[in-house]
N, C-alpha and C positions, 0 to 999 in steps of 0.2 A: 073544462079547460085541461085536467090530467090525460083525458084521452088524447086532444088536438098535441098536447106535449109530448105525449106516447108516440104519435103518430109521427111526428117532425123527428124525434130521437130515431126511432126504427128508420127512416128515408134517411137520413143522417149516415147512420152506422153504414147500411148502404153503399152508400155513397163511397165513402172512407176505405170499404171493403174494395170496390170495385176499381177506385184511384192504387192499390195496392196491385193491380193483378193489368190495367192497361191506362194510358193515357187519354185522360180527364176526356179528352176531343171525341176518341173514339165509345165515351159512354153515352149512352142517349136515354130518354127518361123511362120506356119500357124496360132496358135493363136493372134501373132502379128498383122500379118496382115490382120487379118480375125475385131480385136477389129478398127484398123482405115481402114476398106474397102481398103486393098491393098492387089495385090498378091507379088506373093513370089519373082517374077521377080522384081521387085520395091524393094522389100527388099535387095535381094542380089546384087543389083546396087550400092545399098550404103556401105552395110555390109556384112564383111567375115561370122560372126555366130551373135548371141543374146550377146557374151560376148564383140564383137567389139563394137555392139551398149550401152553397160553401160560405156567402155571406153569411145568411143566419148563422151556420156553426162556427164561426170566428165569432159573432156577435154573442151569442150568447154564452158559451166555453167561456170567451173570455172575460167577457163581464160575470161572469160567475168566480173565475179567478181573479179577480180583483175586487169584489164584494168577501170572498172568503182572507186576504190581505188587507180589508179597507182600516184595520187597527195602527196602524204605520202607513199615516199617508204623505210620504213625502216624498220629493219628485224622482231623484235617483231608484226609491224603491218599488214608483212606479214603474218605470225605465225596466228595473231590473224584472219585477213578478213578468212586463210583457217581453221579455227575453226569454225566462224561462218558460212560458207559455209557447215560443216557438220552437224553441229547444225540442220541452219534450212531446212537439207534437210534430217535429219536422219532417217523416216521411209525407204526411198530408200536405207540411205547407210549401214543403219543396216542390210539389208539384202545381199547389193551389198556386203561388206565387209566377209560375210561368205562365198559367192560365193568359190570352191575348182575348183581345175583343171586347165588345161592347160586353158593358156587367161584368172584366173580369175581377177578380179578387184585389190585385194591389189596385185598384182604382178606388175600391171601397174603402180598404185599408188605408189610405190614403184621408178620401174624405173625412174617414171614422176620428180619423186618430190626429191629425192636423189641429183642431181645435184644441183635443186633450193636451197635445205637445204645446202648444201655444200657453195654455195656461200654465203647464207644468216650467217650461222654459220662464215664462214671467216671474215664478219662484227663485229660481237660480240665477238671475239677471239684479244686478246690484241698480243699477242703471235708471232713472225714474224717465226718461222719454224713450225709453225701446217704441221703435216704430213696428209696422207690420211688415216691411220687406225685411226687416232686419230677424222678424218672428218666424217668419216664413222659412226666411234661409236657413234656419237653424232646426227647425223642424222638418224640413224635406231633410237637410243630411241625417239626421236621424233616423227619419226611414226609409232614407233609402239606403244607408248605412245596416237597417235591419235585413232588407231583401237581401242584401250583397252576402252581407254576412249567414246568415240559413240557408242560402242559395250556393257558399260554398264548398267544395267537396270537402275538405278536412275542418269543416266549422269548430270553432273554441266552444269550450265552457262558456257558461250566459255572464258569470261572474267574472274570469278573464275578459271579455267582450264588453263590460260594463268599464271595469276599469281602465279598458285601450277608450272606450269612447272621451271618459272623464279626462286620461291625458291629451286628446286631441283639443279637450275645452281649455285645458291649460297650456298648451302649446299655444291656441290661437291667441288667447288673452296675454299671450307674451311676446307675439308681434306685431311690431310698430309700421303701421300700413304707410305710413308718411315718408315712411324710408323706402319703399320698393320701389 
């Protein structure tokens, strides 16, 4: 199992290197493994395409960053460790996140995380019938509220960024829909 993880880390780094030097599109799987001395058979042992391998390294980076925080599990500092996990990894996700087409990254990001936010949202919700369009709403503006924001040119602090999100939850929780 250390090797197969040897081996996914090296295509990985790769990867990362090569998102650094041209766009995501223009890499193809020989360049991969051509940048860490592997052929294509090593590659496709691990991975369906190049879009399986950005998933895996969100997947597992992140949930490695959230098992290393799992002493403090509460919903804000969930929110927050996955800010800074894009923070400091934004040259990659700024680009991963533009990524279009089938398998790209925010579609995964999306699937990944939608449940997590659902449960997490359920913590912060006073409310004992929150339905699921209600869970849902509030969870896509989350992330998509993440894209926007790592996607911006002058992007804030993960911890300014936390705190605008928290005012938008107290802003909404103070208008009265019945009136508009």
């Amino acid at each position: 199992m250390a090797d197969s993880n040897t081996t996914k880390h090296a295509l990985a780094a790769a990867l990362k290197e090569l998102m650094e030097e041209k766009p995501f599109s223009k890499i193809n799987i020989a360049d991969i493994c051509a940048k860490c001395s592997m052929n294509r058979k090593s590659f496709y042992y691990h991975f369906k395409d190049k879009y399986d391998l950005v998933n895996w390294i969100f997947d597992t980076e992140f949930i490695e960053e959230i098992e290393n925080g799992a002493q403090n599990p509460n919903a804000w500092n969930f929110y927050r460790d996955l800010c800074n996990y894009f923070y400091d990894n934004r040259p990659f996700y700024r680009k991963a996140l533009k990524i279009r087409g089938q398998n790209a990254f925010s579609e995964h990001f999306r699937e990944l995380c939608l449940p997590i936010f659902t449960r997490v949202l359920e913590t912060l919700v006073d409310e004992p019938d929150v339905n699921d369009i209600q869970l849902n709403f509030f969870a896509d503006a989350f992330l998509l509220s993440i894209e926007r924001w790592i996607l911006s040119k002058d992007c804030m602090k993960p911890d300014e960024f936390v705190e605008a999100m928290k005012s938008c939850i107290r802003i909404a929780h103070k208008i009265h829909v019945d009136e508009l």
